[in-house]
N, C-alpha and C positions, 0 to 999 in steps of 0.2 A: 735445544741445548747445543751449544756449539761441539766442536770435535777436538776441541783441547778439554774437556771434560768428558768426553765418551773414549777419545781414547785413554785417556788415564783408568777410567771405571774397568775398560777393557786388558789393559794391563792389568792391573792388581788382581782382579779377578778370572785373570785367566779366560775370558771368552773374546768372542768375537764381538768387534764394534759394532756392526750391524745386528748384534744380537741385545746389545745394551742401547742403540737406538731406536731398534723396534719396540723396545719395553716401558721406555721412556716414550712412546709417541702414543701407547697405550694408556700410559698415566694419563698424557696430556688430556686422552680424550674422556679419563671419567674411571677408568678399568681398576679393581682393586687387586691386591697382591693376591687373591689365591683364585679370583676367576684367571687372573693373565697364567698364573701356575697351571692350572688344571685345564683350560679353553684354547688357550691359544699358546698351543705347543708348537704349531709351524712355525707362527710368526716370531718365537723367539729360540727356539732353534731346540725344543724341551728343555728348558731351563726349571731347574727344580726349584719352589717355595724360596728356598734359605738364597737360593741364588738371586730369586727376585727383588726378595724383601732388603738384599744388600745393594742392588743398583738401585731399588727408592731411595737408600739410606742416602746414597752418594745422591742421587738426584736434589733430594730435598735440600742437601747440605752445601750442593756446588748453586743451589738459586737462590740459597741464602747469601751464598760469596760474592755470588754477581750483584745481587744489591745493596752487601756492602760495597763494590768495586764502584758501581756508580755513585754513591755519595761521596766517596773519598776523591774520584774524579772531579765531582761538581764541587768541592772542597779546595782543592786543590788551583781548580779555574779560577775560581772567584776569587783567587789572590794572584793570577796575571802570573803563576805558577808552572804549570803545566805544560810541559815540552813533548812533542811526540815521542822520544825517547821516553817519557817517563811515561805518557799513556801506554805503552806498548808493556812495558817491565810491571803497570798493573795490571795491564788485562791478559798478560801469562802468566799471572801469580794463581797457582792451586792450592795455597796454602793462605789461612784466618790468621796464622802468625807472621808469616812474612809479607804481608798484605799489610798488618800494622806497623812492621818496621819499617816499610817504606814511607806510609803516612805519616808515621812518626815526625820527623824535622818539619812537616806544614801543620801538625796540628796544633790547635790554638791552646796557649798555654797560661797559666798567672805567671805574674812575675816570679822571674828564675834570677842566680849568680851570675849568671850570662848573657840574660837580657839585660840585666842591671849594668854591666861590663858594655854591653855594645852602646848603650844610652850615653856613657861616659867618652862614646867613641872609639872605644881599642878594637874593635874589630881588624881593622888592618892591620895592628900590629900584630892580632892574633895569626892572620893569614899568613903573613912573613912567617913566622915563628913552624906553622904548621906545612909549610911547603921547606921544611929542612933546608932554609938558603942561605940565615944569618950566621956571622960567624959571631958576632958577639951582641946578643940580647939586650943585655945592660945598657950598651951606649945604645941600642937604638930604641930600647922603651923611654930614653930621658926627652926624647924629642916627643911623646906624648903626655907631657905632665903640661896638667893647666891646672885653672880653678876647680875641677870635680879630682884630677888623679894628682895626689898629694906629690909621690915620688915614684920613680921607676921601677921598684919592688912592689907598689900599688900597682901601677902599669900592667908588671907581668904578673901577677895575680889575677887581676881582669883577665888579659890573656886568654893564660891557662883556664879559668873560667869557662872560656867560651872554647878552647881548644875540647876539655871536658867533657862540655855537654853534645857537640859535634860527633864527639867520638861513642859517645853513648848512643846517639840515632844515627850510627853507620849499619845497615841490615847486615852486611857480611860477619859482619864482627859480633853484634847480636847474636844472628844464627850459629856460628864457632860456637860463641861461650856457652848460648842454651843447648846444643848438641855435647858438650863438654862435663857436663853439668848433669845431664840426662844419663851422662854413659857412668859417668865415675863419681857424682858429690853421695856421701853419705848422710843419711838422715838420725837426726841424733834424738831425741826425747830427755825431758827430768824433770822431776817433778815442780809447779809452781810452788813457791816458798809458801810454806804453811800447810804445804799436804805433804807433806814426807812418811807422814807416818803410814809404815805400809799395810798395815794389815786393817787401814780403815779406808783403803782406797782399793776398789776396782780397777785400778789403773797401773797398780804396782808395777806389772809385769813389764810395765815402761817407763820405771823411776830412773833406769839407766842402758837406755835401747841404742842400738845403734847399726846400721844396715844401710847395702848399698839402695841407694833409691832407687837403679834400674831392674832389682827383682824384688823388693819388697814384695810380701802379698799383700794382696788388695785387705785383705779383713785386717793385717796388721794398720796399714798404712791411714783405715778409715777409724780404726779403735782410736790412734796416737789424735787423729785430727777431730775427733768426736772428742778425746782427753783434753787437747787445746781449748775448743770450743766451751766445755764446760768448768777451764780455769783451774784442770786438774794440771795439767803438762803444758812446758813451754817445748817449742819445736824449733830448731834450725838445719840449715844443709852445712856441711862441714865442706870445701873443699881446696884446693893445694891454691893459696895465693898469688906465689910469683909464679907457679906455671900459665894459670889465667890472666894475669899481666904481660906476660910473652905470647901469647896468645895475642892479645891487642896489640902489642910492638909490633910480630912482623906483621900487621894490617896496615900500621900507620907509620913503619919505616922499614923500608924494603930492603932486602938481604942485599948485603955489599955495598948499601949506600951511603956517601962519607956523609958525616955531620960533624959539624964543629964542635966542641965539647960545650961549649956553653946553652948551645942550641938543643944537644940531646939533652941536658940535665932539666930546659925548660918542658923538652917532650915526654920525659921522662915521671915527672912532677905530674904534670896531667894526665897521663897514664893512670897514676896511680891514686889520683882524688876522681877522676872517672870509674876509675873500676869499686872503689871503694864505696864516694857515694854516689854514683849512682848507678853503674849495670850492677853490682853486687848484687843490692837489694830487689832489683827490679827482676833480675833472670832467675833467682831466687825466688821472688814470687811465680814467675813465670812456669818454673819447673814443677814446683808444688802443686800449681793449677794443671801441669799436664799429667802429672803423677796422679792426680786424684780424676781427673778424668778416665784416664789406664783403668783406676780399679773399680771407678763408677760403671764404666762399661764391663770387664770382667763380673761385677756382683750383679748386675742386671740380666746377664746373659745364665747366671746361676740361678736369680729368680725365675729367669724365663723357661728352662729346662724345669725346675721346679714344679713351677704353674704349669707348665703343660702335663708332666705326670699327672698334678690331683685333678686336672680339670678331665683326664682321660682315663681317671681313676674307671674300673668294672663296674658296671651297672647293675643291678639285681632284675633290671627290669621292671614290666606293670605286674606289679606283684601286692597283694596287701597286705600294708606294713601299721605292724604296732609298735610304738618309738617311745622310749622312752628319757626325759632330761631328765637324772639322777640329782638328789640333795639328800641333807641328813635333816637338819631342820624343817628345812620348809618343804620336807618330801619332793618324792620321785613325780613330776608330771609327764602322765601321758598322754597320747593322741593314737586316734586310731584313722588308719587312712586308707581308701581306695585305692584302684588300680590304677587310676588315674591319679593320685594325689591328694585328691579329694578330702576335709576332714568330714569323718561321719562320727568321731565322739570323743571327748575330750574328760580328762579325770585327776585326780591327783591319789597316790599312795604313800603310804608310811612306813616302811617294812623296818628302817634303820632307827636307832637313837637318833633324838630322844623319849621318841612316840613308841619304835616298837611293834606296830600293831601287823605283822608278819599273818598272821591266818587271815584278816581280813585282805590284807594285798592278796595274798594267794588267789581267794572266793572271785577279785577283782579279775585279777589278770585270765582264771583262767576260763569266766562268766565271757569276756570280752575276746580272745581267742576267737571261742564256740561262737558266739554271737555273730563276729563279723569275719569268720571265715578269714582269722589271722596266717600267712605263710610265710614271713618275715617277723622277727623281734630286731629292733634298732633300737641301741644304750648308747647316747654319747659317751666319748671318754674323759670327762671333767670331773670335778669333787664326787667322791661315791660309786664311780665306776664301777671297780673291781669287789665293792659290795655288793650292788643291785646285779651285777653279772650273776656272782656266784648265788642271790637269792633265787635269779627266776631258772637257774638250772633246777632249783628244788623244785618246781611247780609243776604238777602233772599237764606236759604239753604233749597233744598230737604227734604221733611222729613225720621225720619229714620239716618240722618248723625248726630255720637257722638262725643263731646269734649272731649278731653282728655290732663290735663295737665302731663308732663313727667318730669321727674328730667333729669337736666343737667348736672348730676355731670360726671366729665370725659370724657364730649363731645371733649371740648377744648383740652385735653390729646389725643383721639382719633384722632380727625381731621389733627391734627398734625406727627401722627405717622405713621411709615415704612407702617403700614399695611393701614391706609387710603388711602397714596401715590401708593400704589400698587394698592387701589382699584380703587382710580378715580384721578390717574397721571393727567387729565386736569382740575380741577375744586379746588378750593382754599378755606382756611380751612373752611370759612363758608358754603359755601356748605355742606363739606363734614357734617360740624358739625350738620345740618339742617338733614339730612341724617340719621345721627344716631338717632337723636332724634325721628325718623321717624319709623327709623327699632326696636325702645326700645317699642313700641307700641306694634307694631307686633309679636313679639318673644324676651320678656327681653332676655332672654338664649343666643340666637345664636349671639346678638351683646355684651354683658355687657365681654363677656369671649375674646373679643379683646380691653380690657383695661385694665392697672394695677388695681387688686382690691382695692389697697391703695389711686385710684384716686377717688372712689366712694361712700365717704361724712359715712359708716358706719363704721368707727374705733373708740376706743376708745384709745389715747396717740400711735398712729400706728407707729412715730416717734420714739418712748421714749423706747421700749419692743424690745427684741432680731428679729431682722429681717432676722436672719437662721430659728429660732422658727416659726413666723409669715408667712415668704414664705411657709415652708411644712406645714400651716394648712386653707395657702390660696388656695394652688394648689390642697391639699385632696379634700377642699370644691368645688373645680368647679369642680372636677373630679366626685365627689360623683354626682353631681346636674345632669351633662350629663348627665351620664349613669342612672342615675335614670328616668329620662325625654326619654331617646332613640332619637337617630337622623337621620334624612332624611338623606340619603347614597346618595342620588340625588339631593341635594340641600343644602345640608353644606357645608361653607366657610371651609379650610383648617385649620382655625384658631380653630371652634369647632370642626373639627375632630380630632385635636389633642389632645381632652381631652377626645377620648374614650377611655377605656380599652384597653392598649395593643400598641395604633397606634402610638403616636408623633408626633411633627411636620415633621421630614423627610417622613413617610410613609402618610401622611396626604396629603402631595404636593404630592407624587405619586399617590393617589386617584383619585387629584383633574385633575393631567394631564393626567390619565386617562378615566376618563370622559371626558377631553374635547378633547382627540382622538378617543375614541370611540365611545361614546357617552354615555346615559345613565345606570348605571346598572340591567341588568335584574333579576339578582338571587345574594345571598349572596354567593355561589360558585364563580362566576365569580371574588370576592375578591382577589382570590388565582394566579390569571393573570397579579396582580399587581406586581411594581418591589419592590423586598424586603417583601413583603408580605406574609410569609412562614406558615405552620400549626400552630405555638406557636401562631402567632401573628393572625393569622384566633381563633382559638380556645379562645382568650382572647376577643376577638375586635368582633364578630359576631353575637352574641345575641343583642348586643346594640346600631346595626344598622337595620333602614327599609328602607323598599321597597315596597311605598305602591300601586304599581299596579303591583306586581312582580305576578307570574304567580302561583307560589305557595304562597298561603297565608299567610303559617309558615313565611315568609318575611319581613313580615310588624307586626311580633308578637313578643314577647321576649324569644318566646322558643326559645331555641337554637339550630342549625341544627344537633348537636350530640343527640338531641334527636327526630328528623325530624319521620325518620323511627318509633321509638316508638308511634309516635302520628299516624303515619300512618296504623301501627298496629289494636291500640285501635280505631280506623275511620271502621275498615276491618270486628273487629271483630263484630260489628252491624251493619255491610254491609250497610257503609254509608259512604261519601266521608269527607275529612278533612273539604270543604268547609262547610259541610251540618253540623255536627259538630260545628262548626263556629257560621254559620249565624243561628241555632235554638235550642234553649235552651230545646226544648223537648228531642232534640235526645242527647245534652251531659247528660242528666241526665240518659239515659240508660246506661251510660258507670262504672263499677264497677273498680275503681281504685284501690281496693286493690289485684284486679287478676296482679298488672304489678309489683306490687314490686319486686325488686332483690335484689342481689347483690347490683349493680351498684347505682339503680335506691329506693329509699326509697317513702315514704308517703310525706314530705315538698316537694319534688321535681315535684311529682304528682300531688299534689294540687296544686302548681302554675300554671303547665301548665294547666290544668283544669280554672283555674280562668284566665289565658291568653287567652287562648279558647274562654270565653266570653266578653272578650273586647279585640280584636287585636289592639297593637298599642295605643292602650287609652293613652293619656296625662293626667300626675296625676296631673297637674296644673289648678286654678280654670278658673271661667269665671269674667273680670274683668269688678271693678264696676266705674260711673262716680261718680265724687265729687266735691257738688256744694259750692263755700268757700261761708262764708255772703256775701251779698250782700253791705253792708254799712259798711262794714271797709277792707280800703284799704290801709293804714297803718299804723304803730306804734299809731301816735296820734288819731285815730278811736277806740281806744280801751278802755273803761270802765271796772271798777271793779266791779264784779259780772256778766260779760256778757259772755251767753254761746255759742258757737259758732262751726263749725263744721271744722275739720282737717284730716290730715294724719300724721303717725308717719313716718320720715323719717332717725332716728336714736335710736339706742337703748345702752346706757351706764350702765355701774353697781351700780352708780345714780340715773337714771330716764332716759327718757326717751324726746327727740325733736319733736315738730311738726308744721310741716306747716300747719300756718295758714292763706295764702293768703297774708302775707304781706312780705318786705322784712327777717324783723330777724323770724328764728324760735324761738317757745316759747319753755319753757322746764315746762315738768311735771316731779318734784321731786318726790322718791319713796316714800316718804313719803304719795304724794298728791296722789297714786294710787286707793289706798283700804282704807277702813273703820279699817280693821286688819292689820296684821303685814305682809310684805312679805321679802322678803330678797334676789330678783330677779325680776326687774321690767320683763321681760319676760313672768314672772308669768302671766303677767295681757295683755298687749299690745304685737303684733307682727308686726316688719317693714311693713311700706304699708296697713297697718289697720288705715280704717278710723275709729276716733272718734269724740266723742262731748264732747267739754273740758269748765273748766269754769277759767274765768281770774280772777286770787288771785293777781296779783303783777303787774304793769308796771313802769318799769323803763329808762323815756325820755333820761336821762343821759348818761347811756350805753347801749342804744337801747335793752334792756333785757326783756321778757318776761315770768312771772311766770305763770303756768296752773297747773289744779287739773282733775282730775276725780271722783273725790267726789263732788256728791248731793250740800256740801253746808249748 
């Protein structure tokens, strides 16, 4: 990449160009974002994740420009166009918008007013006209009338025509008006004719909206363009006419310079059929499209905080779990599962209307306990919840065994999918669905990452926002969360090994059918045995796999085994084994790490392993808590104003914030109701999966709505 693109990366972002070059030479050669985070801390000077995954952005996005650059070039040539001046003015263009305004005037167009106008020949009279040099227009359009231009007032209509559309593909003038337009047009909304009435439109709240478009928030701005799209709302930019006509004057007639009166009134004329029809509508669009890009990026970056909470939601661990999918009809099915995930039994009960049959569920559940040595209960939170909760509290259970309700979102999505059918080809989707719910307990991570992220209740308008955008910032996100978390090399489905550094779904089935011919893995070497498995993808993929009774310890730890021998070293040189090292914190504190620096090997690199040293394998995810809902409300109509009560947040918008509160609808806490102060990011305050205790300001029987605060009161 050249250094008109590193230095910019390196501007905006505050680093050094050699640090945004060395990170970019690491792309080139294969490296993903969180081996170059976490491995090659010298080479880019510790540059954190977020810092990395932002010069990819810029990487990916400046080699996208360069190959628009050379087609606009090769465009440009092929019509005997292309001046050195103007190769130079593209190939320092760092902008996708002023890159088209330049190409703008060579590119290939249908018949225009102007082409139409030049075919009659007036272009030169156009040029007179637009070099402010005539004094009188009139007489000199009449020396253009033939057989096509009837009379001189046809003449200069042509003209201006062509004056018009010149002035519309000037980039300077372009960029003025969409900088103009960005800072100050208001966005207006109302409803399309024939939905007025408001209280049968969702959309009401923007029968008569009106806001500057450079702070709109992103959720307002997607709702108004989601009401468009679905032929609720018509949308326009409102902004000052003849200021943006002066705006194109002084471009196209320079302060103090005399014109003839006849001559401005003809400049003047195209001025204002230029700006009308055609930059109007055009920057117009223009603006729209970068405003919804603003909030496309804004709600993504809310998904993506989002997603990485539930995906790093507490783990229960290997624990064995009895799960239960809750219904009133078609009864409660459950599943009884290993420590491993494993199903060992499968069942359905009936405790609810309009069956009833509560003493046999009892005999069931608590036959099934005893049997398989139950030390989890998992309840998705879907229809019947807070009934099947409150029955198996009745059940004489062991002490020591915890409830746990679970989100169901993209169970039903799972159950159904290639990868369920694969796992349990004879058992039908409630099972399988009862299953997940089960394995969400145990390890959010290794199950949530075999479901589309867009099935799992944390987007904000996930519909409505570029979903090229959205996919690479859902796939960074679960890629970042594995490898942050490290995974069992013995015990991952294929599905999350496919989001380690480096592997894919192809080498990920090779793992897997590796293991199950040979058996277990004994060493992170034996990797290399796999098919397709070569050094690049060993050297990417190996740090962020364990092995946690592999024979060397470094296995089950995040050093990486290119630095195996180093550690082995530093163990030698205080004539103590890697293990001993390890398991006591006396003996690494004898170790003097500034004696290993090299070359290769720096201080961040050091310290990590040192702090790996003292937790091998450590899971950076918490220990998860139970959350008891009230007791006496159960739902919507249980609910009084002023009553405080206790939740979980299970979504987070640019808004505010959703929580379950034990009944069917969630409540929402507006940002408003967060803080006493001002914040401008409910995140600020709340994180997905954090319980609180919220107080009820609003209920609305109507539309099942519920208002919450976190304010006192």
């Amino acid at each position: 990449m050249n250094n008109l693109y590193i230095n910019f990366i390196s501007k905006n972002l505050g680093v050094f160009p050699w640090q945004v070059e060395h990170c970019i030479e690491l792309f080139e050669d294969g490296s993903t974002i969180p081996f170059v985070s976490r491995y090659r801390k010298e080479r880019t000077g510790g540059l954190d994740e977020v810092q990395v995954t932002e010069i990819k952005h810029y990487f990916q996005k400046f080699d996208d420009l360069e190959k628009r650059k050379s087609v606009v070039i090769k465009s440009i040539d092929e019509q005997d166009k292309l001046t050195d001046e103007l190769k130079k003015e593209i190939e320092s263009c760092l902008d996708s918008n002023k890159l088209e305004d330049i190409y703008l005037p060579f590119k290939p167009k249908r018949k225009t007013k102007a082409s139409m106008a030049k075919a009659k020949g007036l272009e030169p009279l156009a040029e007179k006209i637009f070099k402010l040099g005539l004094k009188d227009c009139q007489i000199e359009a009449e020396s253009f009338i033939n057989d096509n231009v009837k009379n001189s007032e046809d003449a200069l209509s042509g003209a201006r025509d062509i004056i018009a559309e010149w002035i519309s593909e000037t980039p300077k003038i372009r960029e003025d008006l969409r900088n103009e337009y960005l800072k100050r047009a208001k966005i207006s909304s109302k409803p399309q004719k024939g939905n007025e009435a408001e209280d049968a439109s969702k959309y009401r709240n923007y029968f008569d909206f009106s806001g500057n478009i450079s702070n709109i928030p992103s959720h307002r701005l997607l709702a108004i363009l989601r009401g468009v799209k679905e032929g609720q709302l018509s949308v326009k930019l409102e902004v000052d006419s003849d200021y943006s006509q002066n705006i194109i004057k002084r471009r196209v007639i320079p302060n103090g310079y005399v014109v003839s009166k006849s001559n401005l009134e003809q400049m003047e004329m195209a001025i204002e059929d230029s700006y009308k029809r055609l930059l109007n509508p055009s920057i117009e669009n223009e603006t729209l499209r970068l405003a919804k890009e603003k909030a496309d990026l804004e709600s993504v970056k809310v998904f993506g905080e989002n997603l990485t909470a539930l995906l790093l939601a507490p783990p229960i661990g290997q624990k064995r779990v009895l799960a239960l999918d809750p219904g009133f009809r078609t009864g409660c099915k459950l599943v009884c599962l290993d420590s491993q995930g494993a199903l060992l039994h499968n069942d359905t009960i009936y405790p609810h209307p309009p069956v009833n049959d509560k003493i046999n569920a009892i005999k069931k559940i608590s036959n099934l306990v005893e049997s398989y040595k139950i030390e989890i209960i998992a309840i998705g939170d879907g229809t019947a919840s807070r009934e099947t909760e409150a029955f198996i509290k009745k059940v004489p259970l062991p002490k020591g065994i915890q409830v746990f309700s679970v989100s169901e979102d993209g169970a039903s999505i799972y159950s159904a999918s290639p990868v369920a059918r694969e796992e349990f080809p004879n058992y039908d989707v409630t099972v399988r669905g009862a299953i997940s719910i089960g394995r969400r307990v145990m390890d959010p991570l290794a199950e949530l990452v075999k479901i589309d992220p867009k099935s799992l209740g944390v987007g904000q308008y996930q519909h409505d926002i570029d979903q090229s955008l959205l996919k690479d910032m859902l796939d960074n996100t679960v890629v970042s969360c594995v490898n942050r978390v490290g995974v069992n090399l013995n015990t991952a489905s294929k599905h999350l090994l496919s989001y380690v550094s480096g592997i894919g779904p192809s080498i990920a089935k090779n793992i897997v059918d590796y293991r199950n011919e040979k058996g277990v893995f004994k060493s992170r070497l034996e990797l290399l045995k796999v098919r397709r498995l070569g050094e690049k993808v060993f050297e990417q993929c190996a740090g962020f796999l364990r092995i946690p009774d592999a024979v060397n310890p470094l296995d089950n730890s995040a050093v990486h085994p290119e630095r195996y021998e180093l550690v082995e070293k530093m163990a030698r040189d205080i004539n103590r084994s890697v293990s001993e090292i390890i398991k006591e914190e006396s003996k690494r504190k004898e170790l003097d790490i500034k004696k290993y620096v090299s070359q290769d090997v720096g201080l961040p690199t050091l310290n990590d392993i040192v702090e790996e040293l003292a937790k091998p394998g450590r899971d950076p995810r918490q220990t998860p808590k139970v959350l008891e809902f009230a007791s006496d409300v159960q739902t919507i109509e249980d609910l009084k104003i002023g009553m405080v009560i206790p939740g979980i947040v299970t979504n987070i918008t640019n808004f505010g914030a959703f929580v379950d509160i034990g009944i069917k609808q969630d409540g929402l806490i507006h940002i408003s109701q967060m803080a006493d102060k001002y914040i401008s990011n409910p995140s600020e305050v709340v994180k997905l999966q954090q319980h609180v205790s919220v107080r009820v300001i609003e209920v609305d029987l109507m539309r099942g709505r519920v208002q919450l605060s976190l304010k006192q009161g």
